[in-house]
Each structure stands twice: as structure tokens, then as C-alpha cells.
C-alpha positions in Angstrom: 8.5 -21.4 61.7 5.8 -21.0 58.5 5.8 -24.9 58.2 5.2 -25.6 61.8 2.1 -23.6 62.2 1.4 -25.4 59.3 1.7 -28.8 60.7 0.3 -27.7 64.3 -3.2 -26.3 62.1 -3.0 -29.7 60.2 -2.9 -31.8 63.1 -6.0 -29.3 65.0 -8.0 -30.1 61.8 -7.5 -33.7 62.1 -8.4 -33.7 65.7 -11.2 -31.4 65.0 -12.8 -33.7 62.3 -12.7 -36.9 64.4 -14.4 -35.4 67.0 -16.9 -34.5 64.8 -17.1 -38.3 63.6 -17.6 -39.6 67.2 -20.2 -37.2 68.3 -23.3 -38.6 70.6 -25.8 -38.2 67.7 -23.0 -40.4 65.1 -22.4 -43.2 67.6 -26.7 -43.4 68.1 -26.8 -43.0 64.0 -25.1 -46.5 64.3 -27.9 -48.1 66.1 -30.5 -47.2 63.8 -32.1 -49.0 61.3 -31.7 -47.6 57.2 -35.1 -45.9 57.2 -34.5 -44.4 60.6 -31.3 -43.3 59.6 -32.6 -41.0 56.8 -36.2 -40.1 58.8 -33.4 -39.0 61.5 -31.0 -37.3 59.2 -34.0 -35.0 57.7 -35.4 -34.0 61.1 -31.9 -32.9 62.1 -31.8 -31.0 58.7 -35.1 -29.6 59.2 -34.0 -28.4 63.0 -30.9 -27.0 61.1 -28.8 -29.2 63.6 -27.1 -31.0 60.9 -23.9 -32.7 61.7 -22.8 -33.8 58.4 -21.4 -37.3 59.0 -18.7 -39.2 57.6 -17.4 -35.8 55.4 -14.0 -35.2 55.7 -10.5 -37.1 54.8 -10.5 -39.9 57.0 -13.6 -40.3 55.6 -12.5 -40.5 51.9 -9.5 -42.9 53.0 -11.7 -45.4 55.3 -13.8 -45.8 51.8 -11.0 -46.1 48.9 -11.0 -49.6 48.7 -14.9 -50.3 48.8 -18.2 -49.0 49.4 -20.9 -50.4 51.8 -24.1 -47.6 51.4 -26.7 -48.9 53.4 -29.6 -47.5 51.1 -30.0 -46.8 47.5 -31.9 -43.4 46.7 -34.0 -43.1 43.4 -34.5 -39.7 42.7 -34.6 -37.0 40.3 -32.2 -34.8 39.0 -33.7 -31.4 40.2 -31.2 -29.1 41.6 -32.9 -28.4 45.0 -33.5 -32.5 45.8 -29.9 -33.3 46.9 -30.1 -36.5 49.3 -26.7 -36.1 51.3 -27.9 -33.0 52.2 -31.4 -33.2 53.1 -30.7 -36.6 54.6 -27.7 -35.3 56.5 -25.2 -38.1 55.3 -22.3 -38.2 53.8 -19.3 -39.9 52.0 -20.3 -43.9 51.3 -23.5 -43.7 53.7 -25.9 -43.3 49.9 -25.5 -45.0 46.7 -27.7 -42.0 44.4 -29.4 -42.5 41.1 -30.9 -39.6 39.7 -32.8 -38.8 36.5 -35.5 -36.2 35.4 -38.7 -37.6 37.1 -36.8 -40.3 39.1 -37.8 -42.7 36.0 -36.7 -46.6 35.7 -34.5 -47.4 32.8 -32.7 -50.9 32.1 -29.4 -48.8 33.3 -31.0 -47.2 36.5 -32.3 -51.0 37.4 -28.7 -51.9 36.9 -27.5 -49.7 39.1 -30.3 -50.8 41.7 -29.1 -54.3 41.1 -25.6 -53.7 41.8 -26.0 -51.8 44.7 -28.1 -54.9 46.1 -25.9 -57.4 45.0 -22.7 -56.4 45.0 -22.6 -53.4 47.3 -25.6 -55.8 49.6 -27.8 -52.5 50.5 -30.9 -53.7 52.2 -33.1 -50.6 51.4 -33.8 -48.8 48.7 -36.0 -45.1 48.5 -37.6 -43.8 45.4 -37.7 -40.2 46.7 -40.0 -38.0 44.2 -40.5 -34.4 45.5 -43.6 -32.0 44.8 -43.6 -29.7 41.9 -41.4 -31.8 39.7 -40.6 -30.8 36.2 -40.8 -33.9 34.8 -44.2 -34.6 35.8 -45.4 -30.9 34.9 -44.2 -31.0 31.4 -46.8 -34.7 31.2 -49.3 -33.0 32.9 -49.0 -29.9 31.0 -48.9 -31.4 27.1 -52.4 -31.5 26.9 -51.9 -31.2 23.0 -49.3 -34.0 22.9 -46.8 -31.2 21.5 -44.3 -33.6 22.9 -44.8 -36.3 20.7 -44.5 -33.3 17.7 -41.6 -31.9 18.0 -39.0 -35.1 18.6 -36.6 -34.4 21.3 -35.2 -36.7 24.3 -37.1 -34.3 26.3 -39.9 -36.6 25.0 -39.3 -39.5 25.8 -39.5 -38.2 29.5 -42.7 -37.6 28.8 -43.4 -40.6 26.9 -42.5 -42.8 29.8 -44.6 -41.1 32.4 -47.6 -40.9 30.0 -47.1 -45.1 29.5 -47.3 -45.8 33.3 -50.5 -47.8 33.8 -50.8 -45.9 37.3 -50.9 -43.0 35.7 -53.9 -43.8 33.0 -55.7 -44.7 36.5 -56.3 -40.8 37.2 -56.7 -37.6 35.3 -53.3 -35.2 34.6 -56.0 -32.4 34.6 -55.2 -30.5 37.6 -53.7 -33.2 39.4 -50.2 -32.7 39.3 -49.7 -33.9 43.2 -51.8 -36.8 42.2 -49.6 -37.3 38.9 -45.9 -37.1 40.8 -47.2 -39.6 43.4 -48.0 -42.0 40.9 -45.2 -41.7 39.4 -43.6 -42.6 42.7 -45.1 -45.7 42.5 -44.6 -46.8 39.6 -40.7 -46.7 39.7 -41.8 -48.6 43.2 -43.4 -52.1 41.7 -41.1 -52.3 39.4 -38.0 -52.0 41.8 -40.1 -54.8 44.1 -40.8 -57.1 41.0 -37.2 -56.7 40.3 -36.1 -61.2 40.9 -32.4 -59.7 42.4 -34.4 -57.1 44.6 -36.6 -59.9 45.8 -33.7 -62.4 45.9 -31.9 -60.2 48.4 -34.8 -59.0 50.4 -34.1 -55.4 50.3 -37.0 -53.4 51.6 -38.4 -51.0 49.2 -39.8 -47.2 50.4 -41.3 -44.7 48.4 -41.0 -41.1 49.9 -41.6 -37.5 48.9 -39.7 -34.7 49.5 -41.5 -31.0 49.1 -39.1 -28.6 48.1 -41.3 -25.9 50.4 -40.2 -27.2 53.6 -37.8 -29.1 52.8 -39.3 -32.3 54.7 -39.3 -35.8 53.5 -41.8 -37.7 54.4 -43.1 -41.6 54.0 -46.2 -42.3 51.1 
């Protein structure tokens, strides 16, 4: 008796969940292009109607054998900037690469190139968010302690301070000013990237503010 309730709840889950995966809003998802996918996906988060696509089992097993993400996200590795989430997608729909102050290393621009390549994702977001710590501890070392006390912490800050759009303005009281140029930075050298350019993936910056919790387009 225990092992068929077992195997009737079973069976009402799996009905349940593909339901879920052939809802109105998941079959027009399909129609949309990448960056209206994800301007869609926050505007459903933001109107807390989320339907969290493509996250369940059948999920997992329609994915085991490959991966087909249909944009690469750029962002950093702050705990409240989690792109599934605030995008509203799920399980193979985002290939993620995060660091502290969504920076550009030889690895991270392998990973873009990969994604592009192999995985042939035709957009890819560098998504910086307001109020980032990465940017704060640049704009904040107004003493260069950072490049005193020898930690990999510094070499975040090393990097930022090295980015030519960022000797364009004044840290001074411009941290807004500091984490959008930042963006940008990570930007032209994902567009100047020969495999990026090869492939024609489109290239977005956005922001997300961790306030509101609303992405929007720079």
C-alpha cells in the first residue's frame, strides 16, 4: 500500500512539473529573442510572477548530454546578484561567469570563447550591479593601502585601477560612475575578442541594483 502512494505522488509530481514546462508564458519565452528573454524574465521577477523554467528532472535529463545556453552572463560574484534568479531561468538556459567586480581574465575570456564557439551562444551580458564591493574597495584606497599590504585582494584592485576608462573620471565620490565604467571595460574587450567577432555574438552591458532588484540596459 506505502509504495503505491508512493508511485501515484511520483507520477502527480511528474505531471505537475510538465505542466509547469508548457505554460503560455514558456511556450511565448520560445519566441523571443536572448535579450528579450532575460528583459522578460526580470520583469516577471520584479512582478514576483516568476515561473522558474526549465527546473526540474526532466530538465536535468533533456541536458545530460549537451548544453545549448543561449547567452553568456559576466557578472560578479556578490551573493545577492544571482542571474537564474533574477532572470527567471533555469537549468542550461545561462552559461554564468562570475568574479569579484565581474573582471576579464585570460580564463574568464576562455570561458566566453567556449561558450561562443563550442556551446554557439549568440549573446553575451556583462551584468555589473550598483554598490559593488569590488569597485568600492578601488574607489575607497585613496592611500593605495592596497598596493601595501600584498594580498590577491589587490590585484582586484589593481585591475580596476589599470582600466583606461577608469583614469577617464575621478573615483572621488563617483562610485556609480566607477562600477559603470568598469562595465565597460569588461565590454570592449569581450567585442574586440577575434572569436567573439568571428561568431557575431551580440555583446550587452547591463546593471542590476540590488535595491530594486531591476536590471536594466546601459
Amino acid at each position: 500500500m506505502k509504495n503505491r502512494i508512493l508511485a501515484l505522488a511520483l507520477i502527480l509530481a511528474t505531471t505537475l512539473s510538465c505542466k509547469k514546462e508548457t505554460t503560455p508564458e514558456v511556450a511565448a519565452n520560445k519566441n523571443e529573442s536572448p535579450v528579450e528573454k532575460l528583459v522578460s524574465g526580470n520583469k516577471r521577477f520584479l512582478d514576483e510572477k516568476t515561473i522558474h523554467p526549465h527546473q526540474n528532472k526532466q530538465t536535468v535529463l533533456a541536458n545530460q548530454d549537451a548544453q545549448h545556453p543561449f547567452a553568456v552572463i559576466l557578472t560578479c560574484s556578490d551573493s545577492r546578484v544571482s542571474p537564474e534568479i533574477l532572470f527567471d531561468q533555469g537549468i542550461g538556459d545561462l552559461f554564468v561567469i562570475r568574479n569579484a567586480g565581474n573582471l576579464i581574465s585570460d580564463i574568464d575570456m576562455g570561458s566566453i570563447e567556449y561558450a561562443v564557439e563550442h556551446l554557439d551562444a549568440k549573446l553575451i551580458v556583462v551584468l555589473g550591479h550598483t554598490e559593488c564591493g569590488a569597485i568600492k574597495a578601488y574607489v575607497g584606497d585613496k592611500n593605495n593601502e592596497y598596493k601595501k599590504h600584498r594580498s590577491h585582494i589587490d590585484d582586484i584592485v589593481e585591475t580596476i585601477a589599470d582600466e583606461k576608462e577608469e583614469k577617464q573620471i575621478s573615483k572621488e565620490n563617483h562610485l556609480d560612475a566607477c562600477i559603470i565604467a568598469n562595465i565597460k571595460h569588461s565590454l570592449k574587450m569581450i567585442q574586440d575578442n577575434p572569436i567573439v567577432k568571428e561568431k557575431h555574438a551580440k555583446v550587452v552591458p547591463m546593471q542590476y541594483d540590488i535595491h530594486t532588484g531591476k536590471v536594466v540596459s546601459l
